[in-house]
Residue frames as a rotation matrix with the C-alpha (Angstrom) as fourth column:
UNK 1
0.573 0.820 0.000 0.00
0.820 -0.573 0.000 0.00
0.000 0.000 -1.000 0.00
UNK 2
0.344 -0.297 0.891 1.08
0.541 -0.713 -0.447 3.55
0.768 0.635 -0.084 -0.79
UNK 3
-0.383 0.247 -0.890 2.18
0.713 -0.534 -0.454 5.63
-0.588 -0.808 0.028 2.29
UNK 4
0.348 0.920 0.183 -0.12
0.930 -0.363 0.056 8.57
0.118 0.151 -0.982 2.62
UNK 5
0.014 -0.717 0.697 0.98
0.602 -0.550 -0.579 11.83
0.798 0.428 0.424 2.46
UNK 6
0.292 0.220 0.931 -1.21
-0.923 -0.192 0.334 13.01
0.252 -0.956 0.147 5.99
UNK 7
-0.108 0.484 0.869 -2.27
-0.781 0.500 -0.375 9.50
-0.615 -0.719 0.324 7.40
UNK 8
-0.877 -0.249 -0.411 -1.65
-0.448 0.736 0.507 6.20
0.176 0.629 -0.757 5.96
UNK 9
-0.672 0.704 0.232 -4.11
0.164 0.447 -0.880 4.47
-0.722 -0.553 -0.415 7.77
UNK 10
0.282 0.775 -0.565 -6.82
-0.454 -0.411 -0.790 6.86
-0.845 0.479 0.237 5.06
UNK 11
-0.427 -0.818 -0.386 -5.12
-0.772 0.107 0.626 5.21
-0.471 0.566 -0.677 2.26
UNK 12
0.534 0.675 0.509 -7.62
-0.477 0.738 -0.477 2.37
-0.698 0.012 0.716 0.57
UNK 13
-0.679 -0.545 0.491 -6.35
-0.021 0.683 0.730 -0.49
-0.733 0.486 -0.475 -1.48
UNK 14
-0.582 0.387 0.715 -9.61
0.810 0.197 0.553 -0.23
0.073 0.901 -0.428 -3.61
UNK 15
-0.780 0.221 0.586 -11.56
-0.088 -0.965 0.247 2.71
0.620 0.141 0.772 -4.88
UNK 16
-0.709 0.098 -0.699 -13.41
0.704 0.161 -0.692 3.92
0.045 -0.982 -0.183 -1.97
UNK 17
-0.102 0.729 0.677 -16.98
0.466 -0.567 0.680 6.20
0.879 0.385 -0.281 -1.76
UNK 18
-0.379 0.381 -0.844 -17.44
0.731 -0.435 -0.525 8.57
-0.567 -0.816 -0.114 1.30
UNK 19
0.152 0.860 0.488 -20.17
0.810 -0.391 0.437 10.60
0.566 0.329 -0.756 1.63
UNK 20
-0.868 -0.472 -0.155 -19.48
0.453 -0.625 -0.636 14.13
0.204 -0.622 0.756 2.93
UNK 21
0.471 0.882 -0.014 -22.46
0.718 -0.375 0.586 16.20
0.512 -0.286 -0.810 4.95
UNK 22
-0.479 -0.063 0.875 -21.97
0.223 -0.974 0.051 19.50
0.849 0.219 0.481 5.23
UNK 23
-0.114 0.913 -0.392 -22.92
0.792 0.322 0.519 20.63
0.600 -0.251 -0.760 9.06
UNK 24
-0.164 0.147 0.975 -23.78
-0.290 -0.952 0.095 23.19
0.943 -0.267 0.199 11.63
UNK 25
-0.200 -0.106 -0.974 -22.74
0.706 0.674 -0.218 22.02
0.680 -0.731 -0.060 15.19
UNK 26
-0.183 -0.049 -0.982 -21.91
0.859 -0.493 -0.135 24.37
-0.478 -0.868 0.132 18.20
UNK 27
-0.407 -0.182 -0.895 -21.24
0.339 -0.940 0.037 27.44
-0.848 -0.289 0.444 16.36
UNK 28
0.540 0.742 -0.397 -22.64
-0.336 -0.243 -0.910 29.84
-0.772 0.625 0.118 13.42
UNK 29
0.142 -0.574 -0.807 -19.74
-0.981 -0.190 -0.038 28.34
-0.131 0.797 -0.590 11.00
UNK 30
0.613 0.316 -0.724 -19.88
-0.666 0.700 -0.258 24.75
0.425 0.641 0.639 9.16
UNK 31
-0.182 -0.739 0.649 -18.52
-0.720 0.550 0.424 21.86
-0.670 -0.390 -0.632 10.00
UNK 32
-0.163 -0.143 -0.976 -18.23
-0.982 0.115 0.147 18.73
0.091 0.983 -0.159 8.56
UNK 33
0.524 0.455 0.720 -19.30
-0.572 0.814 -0.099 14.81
-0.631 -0.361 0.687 8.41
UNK 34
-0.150 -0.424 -0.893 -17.31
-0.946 0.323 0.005 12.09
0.286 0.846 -0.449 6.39
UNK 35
0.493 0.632 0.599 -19.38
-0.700 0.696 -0.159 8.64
-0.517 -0.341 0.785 6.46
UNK 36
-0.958 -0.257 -0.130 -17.95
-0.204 0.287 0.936 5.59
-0.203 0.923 -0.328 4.48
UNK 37
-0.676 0.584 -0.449 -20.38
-0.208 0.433 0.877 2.83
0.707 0.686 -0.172 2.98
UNK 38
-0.336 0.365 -0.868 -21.39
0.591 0.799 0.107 1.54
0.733 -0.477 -0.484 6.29
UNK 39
0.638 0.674 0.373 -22.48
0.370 -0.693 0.619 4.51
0.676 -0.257 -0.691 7.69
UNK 40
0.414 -0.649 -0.639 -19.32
0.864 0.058 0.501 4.89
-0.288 -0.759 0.584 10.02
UNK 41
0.960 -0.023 -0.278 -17.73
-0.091 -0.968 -0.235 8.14
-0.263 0.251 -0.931 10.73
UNK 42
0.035 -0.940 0.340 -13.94
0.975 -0.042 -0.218 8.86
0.219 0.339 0.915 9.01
UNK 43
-0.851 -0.406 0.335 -13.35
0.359 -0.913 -0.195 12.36
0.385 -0.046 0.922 9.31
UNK 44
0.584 0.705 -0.403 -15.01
0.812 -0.506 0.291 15.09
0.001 -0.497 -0.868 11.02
UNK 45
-0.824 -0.305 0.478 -14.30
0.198 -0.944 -0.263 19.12
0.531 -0.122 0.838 11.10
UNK 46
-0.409 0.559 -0.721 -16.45
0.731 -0.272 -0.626 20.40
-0.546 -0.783 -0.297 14.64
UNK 47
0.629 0.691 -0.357 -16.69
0.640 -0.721 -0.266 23.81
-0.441 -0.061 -0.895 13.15
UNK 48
0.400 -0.601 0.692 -14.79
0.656 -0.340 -0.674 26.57
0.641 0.723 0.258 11.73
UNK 49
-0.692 -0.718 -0.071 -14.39
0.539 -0.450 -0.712 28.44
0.479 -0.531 0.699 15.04
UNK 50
-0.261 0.569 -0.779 -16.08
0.670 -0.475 -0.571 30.61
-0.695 -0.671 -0.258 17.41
UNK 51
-0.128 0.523 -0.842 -16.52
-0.231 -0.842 -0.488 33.37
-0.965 0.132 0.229 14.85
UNK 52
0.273 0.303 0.913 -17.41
0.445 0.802 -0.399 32.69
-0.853 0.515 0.084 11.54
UNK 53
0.999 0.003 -0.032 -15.94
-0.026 -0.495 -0.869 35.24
-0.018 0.869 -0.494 9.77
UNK 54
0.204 -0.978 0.036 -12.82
-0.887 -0.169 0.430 33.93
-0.414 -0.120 -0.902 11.07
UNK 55
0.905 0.339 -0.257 -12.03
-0.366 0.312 -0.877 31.34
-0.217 0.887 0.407 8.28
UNK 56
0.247 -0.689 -0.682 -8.29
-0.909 0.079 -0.409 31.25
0.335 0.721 -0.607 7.51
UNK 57
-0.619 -0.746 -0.246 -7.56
-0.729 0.662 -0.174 28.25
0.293 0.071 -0.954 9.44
UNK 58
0.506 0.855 0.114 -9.48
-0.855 0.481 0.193 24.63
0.110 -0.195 0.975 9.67
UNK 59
-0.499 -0.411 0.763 -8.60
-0.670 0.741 -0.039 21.80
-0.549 -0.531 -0.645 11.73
UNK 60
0.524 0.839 -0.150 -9.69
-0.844 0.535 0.046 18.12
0.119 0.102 0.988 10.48
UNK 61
-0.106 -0.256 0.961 -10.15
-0.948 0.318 -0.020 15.20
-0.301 -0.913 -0.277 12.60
UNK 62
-0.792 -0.108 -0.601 -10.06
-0.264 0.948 0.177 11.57
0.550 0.299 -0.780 12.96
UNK 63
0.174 0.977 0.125 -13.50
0.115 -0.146 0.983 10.46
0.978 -0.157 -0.138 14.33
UNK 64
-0.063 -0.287 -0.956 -11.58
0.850 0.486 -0.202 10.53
0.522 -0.826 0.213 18.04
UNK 65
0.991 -0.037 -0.126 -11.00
0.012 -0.929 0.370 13.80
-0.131 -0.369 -0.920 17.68
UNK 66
0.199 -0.809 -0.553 -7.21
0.362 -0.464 0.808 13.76
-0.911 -0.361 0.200 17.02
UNK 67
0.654 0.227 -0.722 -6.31
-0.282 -0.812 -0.511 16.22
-0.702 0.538 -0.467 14.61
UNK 68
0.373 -0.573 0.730 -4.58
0.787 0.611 0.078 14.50
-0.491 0.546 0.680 11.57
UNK 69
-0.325 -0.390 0.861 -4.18
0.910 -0.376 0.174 17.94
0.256 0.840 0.477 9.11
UNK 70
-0.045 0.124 -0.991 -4.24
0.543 -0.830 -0.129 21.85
-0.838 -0.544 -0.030 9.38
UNK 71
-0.216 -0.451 0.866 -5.15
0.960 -0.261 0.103 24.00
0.180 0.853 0.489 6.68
UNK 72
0.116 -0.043 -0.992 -4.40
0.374 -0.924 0.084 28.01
-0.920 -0.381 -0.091 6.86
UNK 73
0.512 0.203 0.834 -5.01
0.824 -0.389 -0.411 30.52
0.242 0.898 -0.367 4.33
UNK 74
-0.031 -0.842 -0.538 -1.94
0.814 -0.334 0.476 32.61
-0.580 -0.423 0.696 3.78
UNK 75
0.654 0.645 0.396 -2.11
0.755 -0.593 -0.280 36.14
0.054 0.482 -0.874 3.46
UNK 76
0.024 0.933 -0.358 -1.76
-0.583 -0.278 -0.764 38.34
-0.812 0.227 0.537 1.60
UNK 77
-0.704 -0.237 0.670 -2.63
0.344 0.712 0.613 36.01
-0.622 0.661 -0.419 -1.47
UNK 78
-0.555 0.553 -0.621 -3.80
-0.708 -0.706 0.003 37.03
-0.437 0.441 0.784 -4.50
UNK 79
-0.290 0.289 -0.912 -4.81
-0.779 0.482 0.401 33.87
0.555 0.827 0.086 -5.74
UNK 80
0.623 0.473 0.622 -6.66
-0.773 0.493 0.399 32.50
-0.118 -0.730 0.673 -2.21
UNK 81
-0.063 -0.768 -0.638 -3.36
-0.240 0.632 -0.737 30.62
0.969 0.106 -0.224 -1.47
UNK 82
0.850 0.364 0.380 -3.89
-0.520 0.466 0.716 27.93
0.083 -0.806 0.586 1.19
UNK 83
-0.259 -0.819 -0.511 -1.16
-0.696 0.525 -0.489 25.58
0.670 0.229 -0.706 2.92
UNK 84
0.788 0.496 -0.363 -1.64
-0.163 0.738 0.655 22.10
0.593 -0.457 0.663 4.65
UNK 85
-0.434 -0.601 0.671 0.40
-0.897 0.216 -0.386 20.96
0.087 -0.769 -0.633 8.04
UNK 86
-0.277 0.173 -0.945 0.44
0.502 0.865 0.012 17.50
0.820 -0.471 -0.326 9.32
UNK 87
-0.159 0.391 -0.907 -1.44
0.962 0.266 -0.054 17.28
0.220 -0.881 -0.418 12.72
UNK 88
0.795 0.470 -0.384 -2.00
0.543 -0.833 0.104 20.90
-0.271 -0.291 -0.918 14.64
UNK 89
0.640 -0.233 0.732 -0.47
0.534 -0.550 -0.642 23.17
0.552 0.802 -0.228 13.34
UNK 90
0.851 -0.220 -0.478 2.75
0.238 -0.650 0.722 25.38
-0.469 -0.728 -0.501 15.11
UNK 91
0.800 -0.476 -0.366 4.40
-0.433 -0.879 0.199 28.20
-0.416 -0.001 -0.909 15.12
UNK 92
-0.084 -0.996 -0.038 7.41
-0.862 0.054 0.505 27.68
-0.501 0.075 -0.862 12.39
UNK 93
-0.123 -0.122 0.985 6.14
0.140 0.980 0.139 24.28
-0.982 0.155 -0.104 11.06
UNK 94
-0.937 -0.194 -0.291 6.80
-0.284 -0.063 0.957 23.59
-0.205 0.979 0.004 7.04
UNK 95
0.472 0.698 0.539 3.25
-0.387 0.713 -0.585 22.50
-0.792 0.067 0.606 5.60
UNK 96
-0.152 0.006 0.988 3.04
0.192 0.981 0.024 19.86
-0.970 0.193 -0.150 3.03
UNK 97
-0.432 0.161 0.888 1.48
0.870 0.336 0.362 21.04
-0.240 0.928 -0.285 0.68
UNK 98
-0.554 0.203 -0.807 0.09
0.135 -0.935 -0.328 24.31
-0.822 -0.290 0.490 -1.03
UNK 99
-0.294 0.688 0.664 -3.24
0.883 0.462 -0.087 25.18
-0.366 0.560 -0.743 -2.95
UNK 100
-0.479 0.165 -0.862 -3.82
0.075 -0.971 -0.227 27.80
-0.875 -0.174 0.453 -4.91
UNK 101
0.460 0.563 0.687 -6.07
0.368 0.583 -0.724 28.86
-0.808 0.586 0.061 -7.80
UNK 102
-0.457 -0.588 0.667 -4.64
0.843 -0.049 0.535 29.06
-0.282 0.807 0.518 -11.38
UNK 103
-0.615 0.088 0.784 -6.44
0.341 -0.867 0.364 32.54
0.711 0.491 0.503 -12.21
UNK 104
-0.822 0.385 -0.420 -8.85
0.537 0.277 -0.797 34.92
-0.191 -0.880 -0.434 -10.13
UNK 105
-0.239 0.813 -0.531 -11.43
-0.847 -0.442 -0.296 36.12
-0.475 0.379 0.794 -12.56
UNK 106
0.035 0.498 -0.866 -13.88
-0.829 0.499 0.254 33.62
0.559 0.709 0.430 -14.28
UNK 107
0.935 0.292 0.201 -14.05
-0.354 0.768 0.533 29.77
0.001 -0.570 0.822 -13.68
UNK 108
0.176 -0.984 0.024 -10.31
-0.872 -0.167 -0.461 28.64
0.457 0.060 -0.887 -12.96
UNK 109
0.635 0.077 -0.768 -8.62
0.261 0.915 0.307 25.18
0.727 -0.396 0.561 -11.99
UNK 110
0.717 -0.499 0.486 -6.94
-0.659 -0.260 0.706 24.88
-0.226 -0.827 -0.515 -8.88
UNK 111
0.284 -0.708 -0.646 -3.38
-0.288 0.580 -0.762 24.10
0.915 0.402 -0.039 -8.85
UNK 112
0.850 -0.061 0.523 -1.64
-0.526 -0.129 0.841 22.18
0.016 -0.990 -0.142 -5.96
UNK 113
-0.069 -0.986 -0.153 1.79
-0.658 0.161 -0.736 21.85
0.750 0.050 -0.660 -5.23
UNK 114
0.915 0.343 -0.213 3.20
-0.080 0.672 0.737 18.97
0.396 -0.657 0.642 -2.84
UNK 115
0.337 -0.939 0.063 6.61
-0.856 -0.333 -0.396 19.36
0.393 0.079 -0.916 -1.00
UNK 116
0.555 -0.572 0.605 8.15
-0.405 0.449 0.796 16.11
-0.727 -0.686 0.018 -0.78
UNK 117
-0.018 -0.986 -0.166 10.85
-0.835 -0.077 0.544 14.32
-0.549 0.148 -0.822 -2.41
UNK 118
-0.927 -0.357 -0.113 10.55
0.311 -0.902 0.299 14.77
-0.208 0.242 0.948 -5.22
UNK 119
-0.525 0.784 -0.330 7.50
-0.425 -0.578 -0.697 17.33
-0.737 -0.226 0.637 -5.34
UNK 120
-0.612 0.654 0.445 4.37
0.773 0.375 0.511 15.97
0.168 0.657 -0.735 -7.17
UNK 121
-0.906 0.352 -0.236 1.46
-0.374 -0.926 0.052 18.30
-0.200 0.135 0.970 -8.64
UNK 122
-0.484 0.871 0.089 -2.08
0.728 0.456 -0.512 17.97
-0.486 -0.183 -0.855 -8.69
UNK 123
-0.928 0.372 0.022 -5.06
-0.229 -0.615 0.755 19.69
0.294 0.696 0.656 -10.77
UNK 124
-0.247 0.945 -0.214 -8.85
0.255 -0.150 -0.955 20.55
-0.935 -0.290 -0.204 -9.71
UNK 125
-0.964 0.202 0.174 -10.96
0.131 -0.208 0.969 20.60
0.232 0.957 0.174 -12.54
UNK 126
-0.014 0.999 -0.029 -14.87
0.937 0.023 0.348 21.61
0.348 -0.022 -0.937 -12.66
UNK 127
-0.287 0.131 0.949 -16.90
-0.540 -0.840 -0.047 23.07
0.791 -0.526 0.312 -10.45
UNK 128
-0.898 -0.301 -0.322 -16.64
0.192 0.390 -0.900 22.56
0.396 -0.870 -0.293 -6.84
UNK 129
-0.574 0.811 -0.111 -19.71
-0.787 -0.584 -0.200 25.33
-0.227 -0.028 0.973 -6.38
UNK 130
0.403 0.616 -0.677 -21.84
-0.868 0.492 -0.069 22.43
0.291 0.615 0.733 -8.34
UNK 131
0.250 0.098 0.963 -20.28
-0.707 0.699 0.112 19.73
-0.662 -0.709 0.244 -6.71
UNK 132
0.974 -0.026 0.226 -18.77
0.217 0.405 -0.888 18.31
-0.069 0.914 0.399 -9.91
UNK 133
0.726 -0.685 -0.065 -15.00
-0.687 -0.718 -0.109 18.17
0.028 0.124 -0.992 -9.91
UNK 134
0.858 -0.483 -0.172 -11.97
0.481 0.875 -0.056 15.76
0.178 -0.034 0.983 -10.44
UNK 135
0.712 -0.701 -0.024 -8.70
-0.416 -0.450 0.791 15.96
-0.565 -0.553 -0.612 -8.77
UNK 136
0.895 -0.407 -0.181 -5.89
0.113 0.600 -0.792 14.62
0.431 0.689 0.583 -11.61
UNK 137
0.471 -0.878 -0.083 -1.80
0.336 0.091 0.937 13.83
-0.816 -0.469 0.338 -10.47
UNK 138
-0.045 -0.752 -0.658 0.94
-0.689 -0.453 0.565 15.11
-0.723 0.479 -0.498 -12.73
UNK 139
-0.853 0.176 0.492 0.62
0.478 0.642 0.599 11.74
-0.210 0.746 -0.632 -15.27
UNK 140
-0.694 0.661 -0.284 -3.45
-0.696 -0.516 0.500 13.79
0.185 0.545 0.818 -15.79
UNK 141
-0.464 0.520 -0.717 -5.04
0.356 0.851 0.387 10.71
0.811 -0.075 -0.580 -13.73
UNK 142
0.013 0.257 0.966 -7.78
-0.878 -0.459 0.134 11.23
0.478 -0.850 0.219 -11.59
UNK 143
-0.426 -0.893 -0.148 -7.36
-0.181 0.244 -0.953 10.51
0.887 -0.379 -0.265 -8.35
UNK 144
-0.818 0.249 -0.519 -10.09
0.499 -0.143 -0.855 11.74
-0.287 -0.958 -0.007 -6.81
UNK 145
-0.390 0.822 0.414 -13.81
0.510 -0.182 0.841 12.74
0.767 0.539 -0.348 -7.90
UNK 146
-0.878 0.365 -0.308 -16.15
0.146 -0.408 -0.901 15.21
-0.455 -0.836 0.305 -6.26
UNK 147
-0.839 0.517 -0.171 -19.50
-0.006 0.306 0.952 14.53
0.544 0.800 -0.254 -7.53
UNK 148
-0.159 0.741 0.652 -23.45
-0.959 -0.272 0.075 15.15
0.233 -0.614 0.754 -6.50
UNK 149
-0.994 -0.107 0.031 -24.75
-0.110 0.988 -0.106 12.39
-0.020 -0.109 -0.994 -4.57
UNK 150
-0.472 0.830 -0.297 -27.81
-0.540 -0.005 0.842 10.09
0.697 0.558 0.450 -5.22
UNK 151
-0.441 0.114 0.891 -30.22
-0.732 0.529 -0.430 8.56
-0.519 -0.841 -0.150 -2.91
UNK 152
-0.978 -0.118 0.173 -30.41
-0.020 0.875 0.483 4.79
-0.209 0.469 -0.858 -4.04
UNK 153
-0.834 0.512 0.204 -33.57
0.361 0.788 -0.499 4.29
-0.417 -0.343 -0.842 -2.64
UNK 154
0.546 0.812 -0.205 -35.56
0.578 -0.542 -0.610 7.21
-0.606 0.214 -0.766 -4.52
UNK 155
0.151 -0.465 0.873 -33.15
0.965 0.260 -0.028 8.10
-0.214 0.846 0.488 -6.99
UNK 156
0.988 0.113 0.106 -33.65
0.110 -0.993 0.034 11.80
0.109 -0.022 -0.994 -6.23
UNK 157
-0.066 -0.986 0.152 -30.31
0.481 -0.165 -0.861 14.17
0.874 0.017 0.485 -6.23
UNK 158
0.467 0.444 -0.765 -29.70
0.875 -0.354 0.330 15.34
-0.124 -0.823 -0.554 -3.25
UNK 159
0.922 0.387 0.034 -28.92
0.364 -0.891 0.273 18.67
0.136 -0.239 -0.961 -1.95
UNK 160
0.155 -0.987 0.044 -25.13
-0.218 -0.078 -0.973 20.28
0.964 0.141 -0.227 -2.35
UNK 161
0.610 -0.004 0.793 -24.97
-0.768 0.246 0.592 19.84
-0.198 -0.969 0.147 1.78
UNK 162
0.343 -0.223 0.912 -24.49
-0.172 0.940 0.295 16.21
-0.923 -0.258 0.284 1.13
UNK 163
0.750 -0.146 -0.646 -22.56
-0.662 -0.174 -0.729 15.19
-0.006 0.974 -0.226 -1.57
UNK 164
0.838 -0.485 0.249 -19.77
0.366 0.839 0.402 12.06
-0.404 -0.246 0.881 -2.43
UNK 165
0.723 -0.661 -0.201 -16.28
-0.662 -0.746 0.072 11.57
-0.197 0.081 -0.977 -2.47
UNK 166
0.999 -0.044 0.010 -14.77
0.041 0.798 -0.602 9.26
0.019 0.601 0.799 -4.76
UNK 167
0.359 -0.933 0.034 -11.13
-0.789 -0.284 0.545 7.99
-0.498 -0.223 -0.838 -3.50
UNK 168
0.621 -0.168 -0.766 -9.09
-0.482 0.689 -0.541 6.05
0.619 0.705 0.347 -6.25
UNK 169
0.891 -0.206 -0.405 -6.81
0.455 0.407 0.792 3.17
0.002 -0.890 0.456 -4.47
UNK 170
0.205 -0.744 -0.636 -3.71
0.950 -0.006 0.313 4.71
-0.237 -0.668 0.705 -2.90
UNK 171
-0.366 -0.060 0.929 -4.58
0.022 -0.998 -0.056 8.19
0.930 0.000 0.367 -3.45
UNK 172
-0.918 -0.301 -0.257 -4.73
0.341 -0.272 -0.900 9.69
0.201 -0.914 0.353 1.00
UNK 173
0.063 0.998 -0.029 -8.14
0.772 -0.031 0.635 10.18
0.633 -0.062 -0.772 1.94
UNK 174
0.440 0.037 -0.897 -7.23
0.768 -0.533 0.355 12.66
-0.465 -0.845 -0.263 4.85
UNK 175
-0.661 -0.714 -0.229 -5.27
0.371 -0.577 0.728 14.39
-0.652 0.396 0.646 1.86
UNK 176
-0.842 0.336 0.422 -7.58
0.271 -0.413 0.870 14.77
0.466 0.847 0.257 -0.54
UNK 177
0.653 0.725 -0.220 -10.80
0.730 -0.524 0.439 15.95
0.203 -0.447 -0.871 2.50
UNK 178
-0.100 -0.414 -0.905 -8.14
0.585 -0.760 0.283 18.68
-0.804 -0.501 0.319 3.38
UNK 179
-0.980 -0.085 -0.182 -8.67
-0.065 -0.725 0.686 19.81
-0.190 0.684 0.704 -0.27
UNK 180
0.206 0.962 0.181 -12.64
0.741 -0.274 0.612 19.67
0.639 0.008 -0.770 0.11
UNK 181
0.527 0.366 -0.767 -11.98
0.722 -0.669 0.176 22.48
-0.449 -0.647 -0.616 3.12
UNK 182
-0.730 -0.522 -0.442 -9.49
0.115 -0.731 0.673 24.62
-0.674 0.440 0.593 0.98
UNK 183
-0.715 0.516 0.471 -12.48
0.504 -0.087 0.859 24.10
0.485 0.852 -0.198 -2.12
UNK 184
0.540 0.836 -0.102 -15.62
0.811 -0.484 0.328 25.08
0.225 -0.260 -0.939 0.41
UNK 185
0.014 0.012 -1.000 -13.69
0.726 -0.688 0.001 28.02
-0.687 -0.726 -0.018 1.38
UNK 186
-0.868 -0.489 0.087 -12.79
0.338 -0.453 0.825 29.32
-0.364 0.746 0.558 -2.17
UNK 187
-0.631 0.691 0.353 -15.99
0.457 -0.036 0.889 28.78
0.626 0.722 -0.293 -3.44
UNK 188
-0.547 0.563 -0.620 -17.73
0.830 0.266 -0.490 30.16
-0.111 -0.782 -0.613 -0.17
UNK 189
0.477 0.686 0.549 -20.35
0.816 -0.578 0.014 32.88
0.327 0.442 -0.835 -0.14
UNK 190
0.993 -0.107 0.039 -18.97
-0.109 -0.799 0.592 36.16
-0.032 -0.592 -0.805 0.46
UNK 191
0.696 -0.695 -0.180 -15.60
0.139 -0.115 0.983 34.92
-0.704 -0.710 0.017 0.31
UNK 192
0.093 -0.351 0.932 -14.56
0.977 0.213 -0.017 35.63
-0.193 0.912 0.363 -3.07
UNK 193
0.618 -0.012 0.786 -15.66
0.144 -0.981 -0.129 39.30
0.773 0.193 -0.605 -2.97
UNK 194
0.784 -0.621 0.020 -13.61
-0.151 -0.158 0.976 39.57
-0.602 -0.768 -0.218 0.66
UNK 195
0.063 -0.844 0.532 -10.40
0.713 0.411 0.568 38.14
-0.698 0.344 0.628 -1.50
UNK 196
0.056 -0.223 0.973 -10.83
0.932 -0.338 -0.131 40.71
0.358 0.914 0.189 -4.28
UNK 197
0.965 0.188 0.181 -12.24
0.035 -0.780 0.624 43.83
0.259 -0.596 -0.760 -2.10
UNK 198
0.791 -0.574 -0.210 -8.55
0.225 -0.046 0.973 43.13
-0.569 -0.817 0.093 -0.29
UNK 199
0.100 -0.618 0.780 -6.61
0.919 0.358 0.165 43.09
-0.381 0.701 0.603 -3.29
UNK 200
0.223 0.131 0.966 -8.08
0.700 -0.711 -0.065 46.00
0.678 0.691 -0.250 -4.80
UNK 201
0.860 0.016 0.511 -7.29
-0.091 -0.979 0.184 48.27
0.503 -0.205 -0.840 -1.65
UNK 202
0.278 -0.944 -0.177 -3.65
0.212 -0.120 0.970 47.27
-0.937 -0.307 0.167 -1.47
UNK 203
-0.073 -0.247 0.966 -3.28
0.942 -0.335 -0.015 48.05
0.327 0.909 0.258 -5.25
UNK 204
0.461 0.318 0.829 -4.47
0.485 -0.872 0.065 51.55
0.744 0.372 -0.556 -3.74
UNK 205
0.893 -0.355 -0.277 -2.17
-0.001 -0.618 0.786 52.44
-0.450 -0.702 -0.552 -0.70
């Protein structure tokens, strides 16, 4: 089996479906659910923090609760440049990896870099917004699928809330939910104009 770039352990030997749900726990800012097949929890994000307009940095767990990956949005960035840390994040640590998007007007893929030895690249394609997106490695294979989900039992689509997450085998599952929380923030409401609004009034001092 592949080691994992967070968390081997997330690592499947065959292609693997979790279902992500999209929630609203303690505080006014989102968390997250990650179910596999059998209804069991894998991953979990509590919340985004007491305040909800505080955003740049999201923790995400193993269903215990220990914290497997950090991602922080590094500023200033003109292209909503995120970076990933193994476990909690501190003061001085290198992250892993870094996500940013290839343009910031129109629809745009997201590019993501991977420091390790020797560095490997990744591509977002689609639309995340729409729940429709593939994650491809440097060879242009996907790896990873973000995609609406269906209920079996009444064929109905569901709602963007809930939606699946299609892991090919030895592509990091804890690696590739840290880029669902770097996508929901890009694409979030409000948080595109905040990213430009900031841009445009350091172009002016």
């Amino acid at each position: 089996m592949k080691k994992g770039l967070v968390e081997p352990a997330f690592v499947f030997e065959e292609e693997t479906l979790l279902t992500v749900s999209k929630t609203s726990l303690f505080f006014s800012g989102d968390g997250f659910s990650v179910y596999d097949r059998n209804a069991q929890i894998v991953f979990r994000v509590d919340s985004y923090g007491p305040d909800p307009h505080d955003r740049t940095e999201l923790v995400l767990m193993d269903p215990l609760g220990r914290c497997l990956l950090t991602v922080r949005r590094k500023r200033p960035s003109l292209h909503h440049r995120w970076e990933g840390f193994v476990g909690e994040r501190t003061e001085g640590q290198k992250p892993i990896f870094s996500v940013r998007r290839s343009s910031i007007i129109g629809q745009s893929s997201v590019t993501v870099e991977v420091f390790s030895d020797p560095p490997e690249e990744y591509h977002i394609e689609g639309s995340f917004a729409q729940r429709c997106c593939k994650i491809f490695n440097g060879e242009k294979e996907p790896v990873a699928e973000i995609r609406r989900k269906v209920d079996v039992s009444t064929n109905v689509v569901l709602g963007k809330d809930v939606f699946s997450l299609v892991l090919k085998p030895g592509f990091d599952g804890a690696f590739a939910m840290g880029l669902v929380l770097v996508l929901d923030q890009i694409n979030g409401d409000g948080f595109v104009e905040e990213e430009v609004e900031m841009d445009l009034t350091a172009e002016h001092q």
